[in-house]
C-alpha positions as CSV (number, residue, x, y, z in Angstrom):
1,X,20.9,0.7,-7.7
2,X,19.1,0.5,-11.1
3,X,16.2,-1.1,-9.8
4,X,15.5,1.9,-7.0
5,X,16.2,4.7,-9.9
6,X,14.1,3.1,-12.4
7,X,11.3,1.9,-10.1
8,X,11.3,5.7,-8.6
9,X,11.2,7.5,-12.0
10,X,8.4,5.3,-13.1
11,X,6.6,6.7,-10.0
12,X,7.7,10.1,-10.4
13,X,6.8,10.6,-14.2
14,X,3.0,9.1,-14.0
15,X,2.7,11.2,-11.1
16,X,3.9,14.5,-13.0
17,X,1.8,13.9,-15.8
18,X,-1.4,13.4,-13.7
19,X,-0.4,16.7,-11.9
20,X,-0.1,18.3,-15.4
21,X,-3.6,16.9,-16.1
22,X,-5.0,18.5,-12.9
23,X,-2.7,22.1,-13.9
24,X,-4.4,22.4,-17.4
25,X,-8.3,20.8,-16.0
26,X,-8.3,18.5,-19.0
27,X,-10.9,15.5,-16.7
28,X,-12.4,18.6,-15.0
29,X,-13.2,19.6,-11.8
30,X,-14.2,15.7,-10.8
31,X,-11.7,14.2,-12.4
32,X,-9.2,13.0,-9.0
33,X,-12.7,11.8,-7.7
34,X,-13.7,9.7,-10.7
35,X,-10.0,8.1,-10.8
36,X,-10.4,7.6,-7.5
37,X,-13.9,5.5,-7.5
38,X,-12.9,3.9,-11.0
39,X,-9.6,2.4,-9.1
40,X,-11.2,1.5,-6.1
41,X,-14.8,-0.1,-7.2
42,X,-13.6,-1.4,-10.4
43,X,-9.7,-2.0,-11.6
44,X,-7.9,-2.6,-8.3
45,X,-10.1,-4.7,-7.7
46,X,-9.6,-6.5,-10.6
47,X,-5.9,-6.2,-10.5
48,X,-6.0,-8.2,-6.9
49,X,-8.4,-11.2,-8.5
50,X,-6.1,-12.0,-11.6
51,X,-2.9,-11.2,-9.3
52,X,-3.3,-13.6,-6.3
53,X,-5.7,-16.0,-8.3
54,X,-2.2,-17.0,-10.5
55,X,-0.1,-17.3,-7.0
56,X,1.5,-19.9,-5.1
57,X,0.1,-19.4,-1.8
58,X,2.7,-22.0,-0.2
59,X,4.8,-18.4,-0.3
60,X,3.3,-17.0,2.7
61,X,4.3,-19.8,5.1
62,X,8.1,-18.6,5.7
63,X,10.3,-16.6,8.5
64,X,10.8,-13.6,6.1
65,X,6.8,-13.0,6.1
66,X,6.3,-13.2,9.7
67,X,9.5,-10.8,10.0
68,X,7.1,-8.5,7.3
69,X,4.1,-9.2,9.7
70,X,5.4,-8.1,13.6
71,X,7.1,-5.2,11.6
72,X,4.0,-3.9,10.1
73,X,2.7,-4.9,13.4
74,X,4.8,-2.6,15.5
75,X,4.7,0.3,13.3
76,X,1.1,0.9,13.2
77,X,0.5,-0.2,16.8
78,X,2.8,2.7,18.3
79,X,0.9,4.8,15.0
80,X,-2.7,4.0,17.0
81,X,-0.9,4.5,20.1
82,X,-0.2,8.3,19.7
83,X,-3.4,8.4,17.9
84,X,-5.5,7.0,21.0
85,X,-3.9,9.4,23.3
86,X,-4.0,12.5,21.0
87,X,-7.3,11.4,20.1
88,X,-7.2,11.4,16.1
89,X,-10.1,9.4,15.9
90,X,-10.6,5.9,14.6
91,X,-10.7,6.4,10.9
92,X,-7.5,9.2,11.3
93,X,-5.8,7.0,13.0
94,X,-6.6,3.7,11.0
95,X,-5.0,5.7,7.5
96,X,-1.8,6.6,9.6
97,X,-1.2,3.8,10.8
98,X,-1.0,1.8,7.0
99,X,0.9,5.1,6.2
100,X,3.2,3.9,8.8
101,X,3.2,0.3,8.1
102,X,1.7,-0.5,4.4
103,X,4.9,-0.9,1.8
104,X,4.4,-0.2,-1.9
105,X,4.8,-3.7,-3.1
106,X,3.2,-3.6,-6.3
107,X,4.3,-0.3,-8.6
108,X,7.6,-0.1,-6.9
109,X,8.5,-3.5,-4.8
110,X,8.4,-5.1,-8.3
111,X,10.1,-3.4,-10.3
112,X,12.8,-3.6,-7.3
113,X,13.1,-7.1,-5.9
114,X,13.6,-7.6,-9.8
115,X,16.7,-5.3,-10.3
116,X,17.7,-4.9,-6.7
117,X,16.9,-8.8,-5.2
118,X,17.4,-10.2,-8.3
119,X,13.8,-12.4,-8.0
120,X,10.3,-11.0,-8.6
121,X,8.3,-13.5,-6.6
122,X,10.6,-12.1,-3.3
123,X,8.1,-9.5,-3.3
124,X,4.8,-12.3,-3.3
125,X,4.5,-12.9,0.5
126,X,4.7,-9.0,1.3
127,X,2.2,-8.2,-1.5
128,X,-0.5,-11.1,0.0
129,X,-0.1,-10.4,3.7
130,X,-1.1,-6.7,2.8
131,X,-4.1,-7.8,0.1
132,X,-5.3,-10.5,2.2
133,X,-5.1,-9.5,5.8
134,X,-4.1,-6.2,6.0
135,X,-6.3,-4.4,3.6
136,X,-9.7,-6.1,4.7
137,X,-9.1,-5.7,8.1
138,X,-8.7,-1.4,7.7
139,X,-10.5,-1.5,5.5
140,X,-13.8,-2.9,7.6
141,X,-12.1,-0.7,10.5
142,X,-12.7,2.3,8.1
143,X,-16.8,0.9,7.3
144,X,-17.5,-0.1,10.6
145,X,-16.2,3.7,12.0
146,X,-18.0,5.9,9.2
147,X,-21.0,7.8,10.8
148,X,-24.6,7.3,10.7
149,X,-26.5,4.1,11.0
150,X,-24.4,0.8,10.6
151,X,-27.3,-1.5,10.5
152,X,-27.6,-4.5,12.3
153,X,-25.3,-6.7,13.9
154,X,-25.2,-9.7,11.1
155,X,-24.6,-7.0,8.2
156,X,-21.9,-5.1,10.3
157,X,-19.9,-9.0,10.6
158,X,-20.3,-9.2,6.5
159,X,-18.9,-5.7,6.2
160,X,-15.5,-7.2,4.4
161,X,-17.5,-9.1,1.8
162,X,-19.0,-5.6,0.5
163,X,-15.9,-4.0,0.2
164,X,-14.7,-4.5,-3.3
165,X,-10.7,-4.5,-2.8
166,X,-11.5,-7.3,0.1
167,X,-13.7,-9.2,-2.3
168,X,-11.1,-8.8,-5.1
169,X,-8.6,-9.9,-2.9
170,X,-10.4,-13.0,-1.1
171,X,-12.1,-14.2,-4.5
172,X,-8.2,-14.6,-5.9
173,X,-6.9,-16.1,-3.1
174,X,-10.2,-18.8,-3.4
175,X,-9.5,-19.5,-6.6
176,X,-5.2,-20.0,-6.0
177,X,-6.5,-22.3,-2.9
178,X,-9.0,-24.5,-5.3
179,X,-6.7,-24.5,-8.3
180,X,-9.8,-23.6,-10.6
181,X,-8.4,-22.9,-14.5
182,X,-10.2,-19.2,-15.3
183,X,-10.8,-19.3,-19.1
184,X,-9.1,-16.7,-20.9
185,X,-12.3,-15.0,-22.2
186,X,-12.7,-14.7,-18.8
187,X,-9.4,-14.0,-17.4
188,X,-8.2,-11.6,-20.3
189,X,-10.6,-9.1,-19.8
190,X,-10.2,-9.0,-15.8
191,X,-6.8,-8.6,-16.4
192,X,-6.9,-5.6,-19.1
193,X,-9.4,-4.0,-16.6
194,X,-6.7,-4.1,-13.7
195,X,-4.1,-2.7,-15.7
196,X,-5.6,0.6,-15.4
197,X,-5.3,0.3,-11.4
198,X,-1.6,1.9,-10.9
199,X,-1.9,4.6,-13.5
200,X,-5.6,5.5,-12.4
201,X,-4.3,5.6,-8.3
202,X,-0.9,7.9,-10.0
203,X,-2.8,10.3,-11.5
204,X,-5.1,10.9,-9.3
205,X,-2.5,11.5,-6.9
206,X,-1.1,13.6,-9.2
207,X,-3.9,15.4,-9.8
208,X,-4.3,15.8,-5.8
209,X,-1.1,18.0,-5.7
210,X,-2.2,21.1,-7.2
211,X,-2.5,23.7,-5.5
212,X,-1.9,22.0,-2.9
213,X,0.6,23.2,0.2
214,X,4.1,22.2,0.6
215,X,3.9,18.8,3.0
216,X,4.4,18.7,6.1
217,X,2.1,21.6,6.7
218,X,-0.8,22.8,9.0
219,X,-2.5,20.6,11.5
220,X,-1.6,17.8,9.6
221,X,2.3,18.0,10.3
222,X,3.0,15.7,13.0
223,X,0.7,13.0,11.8
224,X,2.6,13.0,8.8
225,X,5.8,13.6,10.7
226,X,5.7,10.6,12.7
227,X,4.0,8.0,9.9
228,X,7.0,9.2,8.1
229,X,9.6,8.2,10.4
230,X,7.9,5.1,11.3
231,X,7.8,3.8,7.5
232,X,11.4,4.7,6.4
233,X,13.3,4.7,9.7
234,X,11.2,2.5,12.1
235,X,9.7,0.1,10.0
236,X,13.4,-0.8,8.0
237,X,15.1,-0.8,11.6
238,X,12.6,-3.1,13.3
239,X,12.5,-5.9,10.4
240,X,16.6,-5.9,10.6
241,X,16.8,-6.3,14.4
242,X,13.8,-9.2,14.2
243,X,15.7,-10.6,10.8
244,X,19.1,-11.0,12.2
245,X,18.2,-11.2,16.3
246,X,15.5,-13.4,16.4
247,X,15.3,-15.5,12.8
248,X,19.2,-15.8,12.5
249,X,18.9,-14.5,8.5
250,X,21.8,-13.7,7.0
251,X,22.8,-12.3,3.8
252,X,20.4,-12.6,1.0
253,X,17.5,-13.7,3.0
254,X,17.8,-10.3,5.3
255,X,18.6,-8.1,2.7
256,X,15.2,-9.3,1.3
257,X,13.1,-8.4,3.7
258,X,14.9,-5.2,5.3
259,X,14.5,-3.6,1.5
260,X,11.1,-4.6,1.2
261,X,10.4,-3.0,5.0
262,X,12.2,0.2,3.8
263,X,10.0,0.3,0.9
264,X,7.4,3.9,1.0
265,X,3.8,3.6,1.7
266,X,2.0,2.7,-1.1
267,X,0.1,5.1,-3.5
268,X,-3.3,3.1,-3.1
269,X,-3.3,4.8,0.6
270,X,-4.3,7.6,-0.7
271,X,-7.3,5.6,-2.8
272,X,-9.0,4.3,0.7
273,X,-8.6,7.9,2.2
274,X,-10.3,9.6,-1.1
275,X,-12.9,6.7,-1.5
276,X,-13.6,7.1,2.6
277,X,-13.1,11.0,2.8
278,X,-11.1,10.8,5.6
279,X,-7.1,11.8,6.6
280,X,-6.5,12.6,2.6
281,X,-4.1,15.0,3.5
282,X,-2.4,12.9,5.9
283,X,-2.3,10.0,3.0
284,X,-1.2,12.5,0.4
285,X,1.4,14.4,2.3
286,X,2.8,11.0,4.1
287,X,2.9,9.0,0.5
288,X,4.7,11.5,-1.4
289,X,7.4,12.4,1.9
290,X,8.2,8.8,2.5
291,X,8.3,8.3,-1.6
292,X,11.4,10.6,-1.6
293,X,13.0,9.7,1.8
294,X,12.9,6.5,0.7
295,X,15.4,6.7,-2.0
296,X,18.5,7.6,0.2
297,X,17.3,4.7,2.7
298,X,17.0,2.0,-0.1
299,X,20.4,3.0,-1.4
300,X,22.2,3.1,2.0
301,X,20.1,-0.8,2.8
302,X,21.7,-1.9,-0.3
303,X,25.2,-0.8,0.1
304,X,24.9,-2.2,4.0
305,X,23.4,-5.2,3.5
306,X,23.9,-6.2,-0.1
């Protein structure tokens, strides 16, 4: 249980410093918002490139990924569901649903397939499904929604090639395909810029939470009611009955993918809501419930299953 202690209090502490930064105003009034832009236009961005541009993509062809894929699947297409018929709108509904489906594979599912799955790379298929597929495709759902004139057709089609995370992502996964060597001058400095991603996304969440109601709260409470039980109780339940029923895993193979289905939603949620201005509350409030509910269900997963 090391792993889902230590990746957890890693979480927690750069969190509670960014929401003493926010407490005592040290960025200023703009500083969530500037965090917020410079993770989203320049170091995630960056971070994706240097990450997927040094992976095997060979990874993604395996049972355990498409378990990954109809789970995500499921969760955000009952998400959308409820949202069509309560009518959320497009963009509301397009932030729950990754809140309901999107796993923290990068900050946290790390640090625990290291200590919990005993292998790093168990982590690689979940983090590219979400970086190639997942996050272009919301996030042209989330350009192609936003108000006012969208231009012509041709321009609406090349939406995902303006978005920096969906460049970042699809310039990485060009070069891993090609097998082009990046020189280090070049490489280096990419990779210093990315390393500012996670902390920057952190403490600007941190940041977010003061003054801010108790979760759960106001007309955002059962949004983030159900996104909540999707990710930690749906999502985790769903990948285990499609693991074991369906793909015959056993053992290590379906504890892999059942802890990293139980895994929260990830912090950089809450990025795309800020950098959209749409749901925040709903990303804020749904990121920071599932953070802690999470624990318990990653402990019992392990003790189950491991």
């Amino acid at each position: 249980m090391q792993g889902v202690l230590t990746g957890f209090a890693v979480i927690a502490v750069v969190i509670a410093v960014g929401y003493g930064i926010g407490r005592r105003g040290h960025l200023g009034e703009h500083g969530r918002e500037v965090l917020t832009k410079l993770a989203f236009h320049v170091a995630s961005p960056a971070l994706l490139f240097t990450t997927l541009a040094g992976t095997d993509l060979s990874v993604i062809f395996s049972s355990r990924l498409l378990v990954t894929a109809l789970s995500t699947a499921a969760m955000a297409g009952v998400f959308v569901a409820v949202a069509a018929v309560r009518r959320w709108g497009v963009g509301y509904a397009t932030i729950g649903a990754l809140c309901s489906s999107y796993v923290n594979s990068g900050n946290l599912g790390i640090p625990i397939a290291v200590y919990v799955l005993g292998d790093a790379s168990l982590v690689a298929p979940v983090l590219l499904f979400q970086l190639v597929l997942v996050t272009p495709a919301a996030l042209t759902v989330l350009d192609l929604s936003g108000e006012g004139d969208k231009g012509p057709l041709w321009r609406r089609l090349l939406t995902p090639l303006r978005n920096p995370i969906a460049v970042g992502s699809l310039a990485g996964v060009l070069v891993s395909a090609t097998g082009v060597r990046i020189p280090a001058p070049v490489l280096d400095p990419l990779t210093l810029i990315g390393g500012m991603s996670v902390p920057a996304v952190l403490l600007a969440f941190g940041i977010s939470l003061c003054g801010s109601t108790l979760p759960g709260r106001g007309p955002d409470r059962n949004p983030v009611l159900l996104s909540v039980v999707l990710k930690c109780c749906g999502q985790p339940a769903v990948a285990w009955a499609l693991a074991a029923g369906v793909f015959g895993l056993r053992g290590a193979p379906l504890l892999d993918v059942v802890v990293t289905s139980a895994l929260p939603a990830a912090q950089n949620l809450y990025t795309y809501a800020s950098a959209y201005r749409v749901a925040e509350r709903l990303a804020r409030d749904a990121i920071l419930v599932s953070t802690v509910l999470s624990v318990p269900v990653l402990v019992v997963v392990a003790a189950v299953l491991g």
